[in-house]
N, C-alpha and C positions, 0 to 999 in steps of 0.2 A: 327542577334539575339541581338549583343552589343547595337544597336539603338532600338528595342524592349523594350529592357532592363530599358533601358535609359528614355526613353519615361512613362516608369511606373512608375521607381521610381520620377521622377516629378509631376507625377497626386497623386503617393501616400504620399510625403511630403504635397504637399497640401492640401490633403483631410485629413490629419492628425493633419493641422492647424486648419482648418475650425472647425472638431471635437472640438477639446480643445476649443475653444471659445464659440462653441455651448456649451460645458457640462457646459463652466467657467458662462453664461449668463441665461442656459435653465437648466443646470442638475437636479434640483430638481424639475420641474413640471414632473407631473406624465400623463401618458400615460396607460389608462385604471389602474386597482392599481400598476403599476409597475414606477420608476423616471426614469429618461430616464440617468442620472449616472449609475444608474445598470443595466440597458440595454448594456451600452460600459464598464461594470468594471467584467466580467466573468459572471455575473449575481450574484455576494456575495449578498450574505445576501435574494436572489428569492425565496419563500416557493411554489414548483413548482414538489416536487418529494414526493411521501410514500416510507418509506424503513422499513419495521416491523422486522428486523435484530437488529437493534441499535441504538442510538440517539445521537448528541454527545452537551452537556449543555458545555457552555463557561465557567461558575465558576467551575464544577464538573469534566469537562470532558465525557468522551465514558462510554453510560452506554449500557448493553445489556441485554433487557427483563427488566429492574429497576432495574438490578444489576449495581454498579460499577466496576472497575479494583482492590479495594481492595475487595470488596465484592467476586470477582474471587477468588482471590488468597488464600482466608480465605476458603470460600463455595465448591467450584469447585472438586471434585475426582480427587485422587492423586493416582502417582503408589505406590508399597508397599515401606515404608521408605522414599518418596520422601516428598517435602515440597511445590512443584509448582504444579500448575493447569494442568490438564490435558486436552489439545483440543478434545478430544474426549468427553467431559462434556462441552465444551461451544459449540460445533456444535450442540450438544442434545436441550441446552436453547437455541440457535437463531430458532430452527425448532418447537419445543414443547413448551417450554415456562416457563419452569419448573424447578428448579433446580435440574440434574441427581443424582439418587445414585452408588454407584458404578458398578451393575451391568449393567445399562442404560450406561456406558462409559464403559466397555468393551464388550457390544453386537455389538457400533458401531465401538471397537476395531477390534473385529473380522471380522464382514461383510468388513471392507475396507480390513485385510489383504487376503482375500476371492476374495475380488475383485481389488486384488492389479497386478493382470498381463501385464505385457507391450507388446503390439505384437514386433518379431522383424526387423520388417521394421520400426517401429518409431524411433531404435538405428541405425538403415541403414540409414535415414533420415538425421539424428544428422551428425554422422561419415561421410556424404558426404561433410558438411561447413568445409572451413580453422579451422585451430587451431585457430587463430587470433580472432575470431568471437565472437563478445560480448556474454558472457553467454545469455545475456535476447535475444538477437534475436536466440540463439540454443533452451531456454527456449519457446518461442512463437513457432517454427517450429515444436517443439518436441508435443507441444501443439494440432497442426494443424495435423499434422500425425495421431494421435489418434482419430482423428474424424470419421477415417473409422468404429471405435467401435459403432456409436453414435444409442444409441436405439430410443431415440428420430426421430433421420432423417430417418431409417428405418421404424419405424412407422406410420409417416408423411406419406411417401410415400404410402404405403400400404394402407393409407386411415382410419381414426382416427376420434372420435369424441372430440369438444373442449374441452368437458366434461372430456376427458383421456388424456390431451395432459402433465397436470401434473406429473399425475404416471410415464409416459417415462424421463420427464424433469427429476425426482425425480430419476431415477436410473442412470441418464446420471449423474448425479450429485456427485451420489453419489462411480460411478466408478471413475469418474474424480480426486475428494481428493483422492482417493486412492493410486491414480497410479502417481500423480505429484511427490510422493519424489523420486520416482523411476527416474522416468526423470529428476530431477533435480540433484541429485547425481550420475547420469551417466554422463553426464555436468559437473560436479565438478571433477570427478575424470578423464576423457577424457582431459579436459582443464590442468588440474593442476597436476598431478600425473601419467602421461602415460599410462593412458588408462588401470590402474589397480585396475577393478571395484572389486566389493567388492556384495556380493549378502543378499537380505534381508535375515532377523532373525524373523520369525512366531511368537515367543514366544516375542518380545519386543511391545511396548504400536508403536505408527503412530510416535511422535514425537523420540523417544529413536531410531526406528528403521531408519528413515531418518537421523540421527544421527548417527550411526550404519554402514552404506548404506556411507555416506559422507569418512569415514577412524574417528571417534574419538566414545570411548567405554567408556571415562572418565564419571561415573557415574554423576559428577557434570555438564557436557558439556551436559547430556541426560535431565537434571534439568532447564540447561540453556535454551535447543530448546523447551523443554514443557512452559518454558512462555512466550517466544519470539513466539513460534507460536499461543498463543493465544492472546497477547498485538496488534500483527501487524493485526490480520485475518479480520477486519470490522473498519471502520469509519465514519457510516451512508452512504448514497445512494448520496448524492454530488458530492466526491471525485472523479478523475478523472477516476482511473480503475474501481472503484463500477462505478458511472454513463455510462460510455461505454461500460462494458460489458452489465448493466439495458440496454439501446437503443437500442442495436445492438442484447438482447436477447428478446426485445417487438416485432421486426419484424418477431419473431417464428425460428432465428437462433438456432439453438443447442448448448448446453452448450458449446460442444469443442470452437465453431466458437467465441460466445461471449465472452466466458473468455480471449480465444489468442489475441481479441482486447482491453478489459480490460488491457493486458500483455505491451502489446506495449503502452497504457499511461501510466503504470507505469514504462516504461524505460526510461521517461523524466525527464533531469535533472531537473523541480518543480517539482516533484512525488516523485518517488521511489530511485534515485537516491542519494538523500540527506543524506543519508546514508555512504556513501561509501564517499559521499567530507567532512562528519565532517572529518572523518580517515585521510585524503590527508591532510585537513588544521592544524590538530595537528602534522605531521610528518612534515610538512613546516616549521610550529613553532619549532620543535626542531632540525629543520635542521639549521632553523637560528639563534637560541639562543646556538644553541652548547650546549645543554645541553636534557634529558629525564627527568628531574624533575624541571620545570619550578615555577618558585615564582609566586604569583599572583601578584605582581608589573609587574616584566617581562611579564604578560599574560594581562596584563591590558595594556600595553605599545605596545604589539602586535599586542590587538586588533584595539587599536587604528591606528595605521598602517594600517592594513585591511581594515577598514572603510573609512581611508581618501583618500585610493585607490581606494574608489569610488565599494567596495566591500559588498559581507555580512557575520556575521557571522554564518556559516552553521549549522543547529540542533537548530537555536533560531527564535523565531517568528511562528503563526500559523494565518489561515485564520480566526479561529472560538473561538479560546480558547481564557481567559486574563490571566488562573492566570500557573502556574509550569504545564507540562502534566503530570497524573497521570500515565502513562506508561513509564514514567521516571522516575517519583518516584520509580514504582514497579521493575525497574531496580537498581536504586542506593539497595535498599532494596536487593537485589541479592546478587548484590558485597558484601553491607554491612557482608553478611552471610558466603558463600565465597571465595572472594576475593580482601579483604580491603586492602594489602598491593602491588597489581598493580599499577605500577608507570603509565602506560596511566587511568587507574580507577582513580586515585588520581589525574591526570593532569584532568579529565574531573568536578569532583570535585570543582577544584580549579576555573577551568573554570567559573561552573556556577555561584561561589561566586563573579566573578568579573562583568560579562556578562550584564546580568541586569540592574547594576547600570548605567555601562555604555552606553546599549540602551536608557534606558529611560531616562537618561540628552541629549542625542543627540536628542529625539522623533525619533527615525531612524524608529522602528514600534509601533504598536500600543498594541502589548502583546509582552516584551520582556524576554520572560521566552521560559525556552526548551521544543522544544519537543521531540517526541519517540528517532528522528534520533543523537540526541544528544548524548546519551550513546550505543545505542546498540553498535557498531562498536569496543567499547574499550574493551566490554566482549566478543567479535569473536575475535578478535586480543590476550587477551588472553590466553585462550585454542587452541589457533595454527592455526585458520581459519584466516589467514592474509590476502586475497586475495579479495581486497577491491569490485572487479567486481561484484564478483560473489553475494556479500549482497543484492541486488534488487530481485534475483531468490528466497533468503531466505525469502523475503518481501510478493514475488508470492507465494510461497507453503501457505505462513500462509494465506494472502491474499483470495486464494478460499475458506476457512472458510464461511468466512462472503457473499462474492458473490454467491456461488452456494446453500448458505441455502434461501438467497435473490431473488436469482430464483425460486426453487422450492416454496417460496412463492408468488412471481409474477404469474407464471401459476396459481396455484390454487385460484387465488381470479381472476382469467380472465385479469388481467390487458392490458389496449389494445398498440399498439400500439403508441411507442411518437413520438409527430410532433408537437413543435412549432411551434409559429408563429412568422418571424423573420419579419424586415422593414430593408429600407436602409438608407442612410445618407441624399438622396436626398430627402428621403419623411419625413424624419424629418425636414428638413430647410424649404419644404411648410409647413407643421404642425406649425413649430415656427412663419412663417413670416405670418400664417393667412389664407393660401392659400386654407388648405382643413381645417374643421374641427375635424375632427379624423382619427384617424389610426386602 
C-alpha cells in the first residue's frame, strides 16, 4: 500500500505542476462562457445555480426577498418586549415573499411547536456514539435517524405525481426545522452537562425555546439566539452546505437525506467551522500575552505573528463580500445594546480596528473585513455557552432556515436534477496544444 501510495503522490505533484503552468499560460481563455481559472479555482465567481431564498451583493451584503440584514432587524416580528427579529418571520419572507405580520410568525410558531416531536430511537441513536464525538457528526446521525419520519419517501414510494412531490417536500420541511433544536440540544446537554436534558416550553417563540431546551432562560441569551438564528440561516445557493444539500435534494433525496449532507459540508473547517477557531485564536492570544484585555498595539503585533507563521486571521476575509459583513455589524449592534463592557466583545472590537489595516498592506486577501464568524463566538462565550464545538451545530439549526425554505421552492418550480459537465486535465492540454477544437 506504502508503494501505492507513493506512486500517487508523484503523478499528483506533477500533475499539479503541469496545472499551475496551464492556468499561469491558458487561465484566461474561456471554454464555452466559462476561463478555464474558474474551472480549477472552485468555480468562484460561476453564475450556474437559482436560489430564490436569498442573494448575497458584494457591497450590501445577504439580502433576503430585497430585504437587507438591517432591514431584518428593523422590519421582521419581534416577541413581546424583545428588540431582535424573530426567525419565524424570516422563514415566512424566504417562502412567501412578503414581509410577516405578527400573526403569520406565530402561526408558523405554532405549527413547528405541533410538529416539534422527536421519535425516541433518534436519542437511542445519539446515545449509542462515544461522548468524544464531534457534536456535528452526533448532529448529522441525529439528522439521519429522523428520516424514518420522512413524508416525502413515504409518498415517493407509494407512488406520487411530480405535480405533488412539493406538498410532501413542503411538510418534510417543515417537521424538519421543527424538531432540529430538539436534537440539537439534546447534543449539548448529553455532550456537556451529563445527560441532564431539559424538556421544551410550548409557550416560548422556536428560537427562546432552543434556548430554553440548551439550559440558558437569560431573557437577553433568548434575544441573542433570535438573531443569530436568523443572521446564519441562508447565504444564497453557492455555499457549500446550501449547494450540497440543493444536489443531493435535485436527485429527489428527502429533506432528511439532503440536509444531513448539507451538515457534513458545514463541519469543514472552510465552512462552518470558522466559528468556533475565531474563539481558539483569541484565547491563544491571551494565553500568550498574559493578559484578557489586549491593546491594539499588542493585537496588531499578534497578528502579525499569525501571519508570518504562514497562518490566517480566522473570522476575516469572504469569498464574495469587499466591504465589513453586515451580520457583524448586526452583531456588534447587539453587544452595543447589551453587552458593551465584555472584555472578549471589546477584544473583538479592538481586533477589528486593527485587522484590516493590516490585511490590506499585506494584500493577504482581497476583502479584508470581517465576517459573521468574527464576532459571534465572543457573545456565546459570554452568556455561558463556552464550548467552542458545539457553535457549528448552532450554525446547522439556524442554517435549515434558508435550505429547507430552498427546497420546498426547488420542488415547486420542478427544478431538475444537477449534472454538470466536468473535463479533465488531459483533455485541456489537447484543447491548449490544438489537438481537438472544443470541449
Amino acid at each position: 500500500m506504502n508503494k501505492l501510495k507513493q506512486k500517487f503522490e508523484k503523478n499528483a505533484k506533477e500533475l499539479g505542476s503541469e496545472i499551475k503552468e496551464l492556468l499561469k499560460e491558458h487561465g484566461n481563455k474561456k471554454i464555452q462562457e466559462t476561463t478555464l481559472s474558474q474551472i480549477y479555482s472552485g468555480m468562484r465567481g460561476m453564475l450556474g445555480l437559482v436560489c430564490e431564498t436569498s442573494l448575497l451583493d458584494p457591497e450590501d451584503g445577504i439580502h433576503f426577498k430585497g430585504y437587507s440584514i438591517p432591514d431584518l432587524v428593523e422590519k421582521l416580528p419581534k416577541a413581546e418586549g424583545g428588540t431582535q427579529p424573530l426567525p419565524e418571520g424570516l422563514f415566512y419572507l424566504m417562502l412567501i415573499g412578503d414581509l410577516p405580520d405578527e400573526a403569520d410568525a406565530d402561526e408558523i410558531s405554532a405549527a413547528w411547536g405541533r410538529r416539534s416531536h422527536v421519535p425516541n430511537h433518534v436519542f437511542e441513536a445519539i446515545d449509542k456514539l462515544p461522548l468524544h464525538t464531534h457534536p456535528m457528526t452526533m448532529f448529522s446521525i441525529g439528522i439521519m435517524a429522523m428520516q424514518t419520519e420522512s413524508v416525502f419517501a413515504k409518498a415517493y414510494k407509494e407512488g406520487i405525481s411530480k405535480s405533488e412531490y412539493w406538498s410532501h417536500i413542503f411538510e418534510d420541511c417543515l417537521n424538519l426545522t421543527a424538531r432540529l433544536p430538539r436534537v440539537a440540544a439534546y447534543i449539548y446537554r448529553r455532550k456537556y452537562k451529563n445527560s441532564d436534558h431539559i424538556h421544551p416550553d410550548g409557550m416560548l417563540d422556536w428560537a427562546a425555546n432552543f434556548a430554553h431546551m440548551l439550559g440558558y432562560d437569560d431573557k437577553e441569551f433568548h434575544e441573542l439566539m433570535r438573531v443569530y438564528l436568523c443572521i446564519h440561516c441562508d447565504h444564497e445557493g453557492g455555499n457549500v452546505s446550501a449547494h450540497t444539500s440543493h444536489v443531493v435534494s435535485s436527485a429527489l433525496a428527502d429533506p432528511y437525506l439532503a440536509f444531513a449532507a448539507g451538515m457534513n459540508g458545514l463541519a469543514g473547517p472552510l465552512h462552518g467551522l470558522a466559528n468556533q477557531e475565531v474563539i481558539r485564536w483569541i484565547k491563544e492570544m491571551y494565553s500568550e500575552l498574559n493578559t484578557t484585555e489586549p491593546t491594539e498595539e499588542q493585537i496588531a503585533e499578534y497578528v502579525r505573528k499569525t501571519l508570518d507563521d504562514g497562518k490566517v486571521i480566522p473570522g476575516y476575509g469572504h469569498a464574495v463580500l469587499r466591504k465589513t459583513d453586515p451580520r457583524f455589524t448586526a452583531q456588534m449592534e447587539f453587544a452595543k445594546q447589551y453587552i458593551p463592557d465584555s472584555n472578549m466583545v471589546q477584544t473583538v472590537w479592538n481586533i477589528y480596528n486593527v485587522v484590516p489595516g493590516i490585511l490590506g498592506e499585506m494584500g493577504k486577501v482581497k476583502n479584508p473585513w470581517p465576517n459573521v464568524d468574527a464576532h459571534s463566538g465572543a457573545l456565546l462565550q459570554h452568556y455561558g455557552l463556552v464550548e467552542e464545538e458545539f457553535y457549528t451545530v448552532l450554525f446547522g439549526v439556524s442554517r435549515s432556515l434558508g435550505i429547507l425554505a430552498g427546497m420546498c421552492w426547488d420542488r415547486a418550480l420542478g427544478m431538475p436534477l444537477e449534472r454538470p459537465k466536468s473535463i479533465s486535465t488531459r483533455m485541456v492540454k489537447k484543447w491548449v496544444n490544438g489537438e481537438v477544437d472544443s470541449i
